[in-house]
Structures are given as C-alpha cells and as structure tokens.
N, C-alpha and C positions, 0 to 999 in steps of 0.2 A: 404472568405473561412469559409465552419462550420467547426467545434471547434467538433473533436472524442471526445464522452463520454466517460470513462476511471473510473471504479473502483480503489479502495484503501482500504485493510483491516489494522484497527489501533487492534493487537491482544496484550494484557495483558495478562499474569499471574507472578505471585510474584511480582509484583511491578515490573517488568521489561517490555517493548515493545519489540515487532518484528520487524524486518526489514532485509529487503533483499537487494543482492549486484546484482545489474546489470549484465549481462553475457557480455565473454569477446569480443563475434560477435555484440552485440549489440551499435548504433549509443552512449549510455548513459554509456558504459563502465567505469566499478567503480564505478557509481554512486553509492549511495543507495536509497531505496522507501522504499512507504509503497505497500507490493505485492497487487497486482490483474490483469485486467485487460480491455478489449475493447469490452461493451455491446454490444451484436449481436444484430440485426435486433427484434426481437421476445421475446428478454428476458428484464426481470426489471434487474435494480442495482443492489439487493439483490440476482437474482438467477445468475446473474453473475461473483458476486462474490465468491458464494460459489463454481459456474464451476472451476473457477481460481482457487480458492485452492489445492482443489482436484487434475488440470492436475498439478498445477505450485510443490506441496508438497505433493500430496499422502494425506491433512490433511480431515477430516470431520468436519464442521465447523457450528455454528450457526450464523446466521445476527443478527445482536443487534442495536444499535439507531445509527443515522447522526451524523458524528461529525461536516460536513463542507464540503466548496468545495474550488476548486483553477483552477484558469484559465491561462494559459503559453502558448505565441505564440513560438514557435520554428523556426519559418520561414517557414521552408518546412511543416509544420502542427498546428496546435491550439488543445490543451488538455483540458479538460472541465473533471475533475477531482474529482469524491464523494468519499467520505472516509467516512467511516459503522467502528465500531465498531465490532466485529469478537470474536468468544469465541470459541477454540479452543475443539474441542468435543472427538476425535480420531485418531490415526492415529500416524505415525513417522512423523520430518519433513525430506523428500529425496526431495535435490537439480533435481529439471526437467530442469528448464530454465536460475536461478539464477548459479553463480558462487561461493555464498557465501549467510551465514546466521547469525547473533547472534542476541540474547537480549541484550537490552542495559536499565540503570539508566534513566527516565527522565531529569536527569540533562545535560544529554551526548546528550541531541537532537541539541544543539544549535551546539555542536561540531562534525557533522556528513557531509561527504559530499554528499549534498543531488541531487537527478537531480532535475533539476531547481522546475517543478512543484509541486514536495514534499514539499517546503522550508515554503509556506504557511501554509501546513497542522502542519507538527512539530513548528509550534508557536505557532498555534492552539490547539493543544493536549498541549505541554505545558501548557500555557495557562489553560486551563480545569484542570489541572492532579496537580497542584500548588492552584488553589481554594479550594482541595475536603480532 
C-alpha cells in the first residue's frame, strides 16, 4: 500500500502553537493535529499547504522551513506526513472542517490527544522549541 502524502502546518505566534480538533464526522474524531492537508496530484507541499489553510481557516499564510516528517500505518491507509513551519499572514481563524481550535504552551504538547500520526511531529517541535 503507498503511504498518502499529507501536509502539517506547525503555526507560532506568542510563544504559543496551533492546533486543530478533528471534526465530529471524521474516522480521528477528537483527535488533535497539526492542520493541513492531502497533496493533490500537481501541487508541492508548500502550495498545499497554504490551499489547506485558506479552505480549512479562511487564513493567508506563508511556508517557512521543514520541521520533519512521520509515517502511520492506520490499517485501512499509510500517512506519509511533512510538517512546514507556517506564519500566519492574515485573515480570522473560522472553523471550515475542524470542530475546534486553540493555542497551546509548548509544554502542553506532550499532554494533548494527538491522532496517532501527529504524536511524532509534537516531539519533534518540542524538541526544537526547548533547544532555541
């Protein structure tokens, strides 16, 4: 089985992260991620991610550096997971897809329930965000 390529925007401002709540139709309900999306045929990472924002929040966004990736078989699919760094340019955030939204402490990542394939990325952002 290939493994869907899948964006992740890790967004900062104040010393806080984004993260979004899985919608309540969704197979990952309650989870939490890092938002984005499923690279279409034609597009890079980066232009995908900033699609995703825009449908999923109404945001305008800029791509900024790799933080990393995570790979999670789920059974009935394989996620193949990049996570971009993201800076938030304009816009409100309105819930499209999610159920929910906050900022959270880096300290709060280890205490977040994450869907499974985020779990790597929030170590890794830790990680990084605990060095700087």
């Amino acid at each position: 089985m290939k493994a869907i390529k899948v964006t992740a925007a890790v967004i900062l401002k104040n010393g806080k992260v984004f993260i979004a709540q899985r919608s309540k139709n969704d197979d990952l309900s309650g989870k939490w991620e890092f938002p984005g999306g499923k690279i279409e045929a034609s597009e890079t990472a980066q232009a995908c991610l900033k699609r995703e924002l825009l449908e999923e929040f109404g945001i305008e966004t800029k791509i900024l550096d790799y933080l990393g990736d995570s790979q999670f078989d789920y059974g009935n699919k394989q996620i193949h997971l990049l996570a971009y760094f993201v800076e938030h340019l304009s816009g409100e955030f309105i819930l499209q897809v999610h159920q929910n939204y906050k900022w959270i402490h880096p300290e709060e990542l280890d205490f977040i329930d994450w869907a499974p394939a985020d779990i790597v990325l929030a170590k890794k952002l830790k990680q990084k965000l605990t060095k700087e």
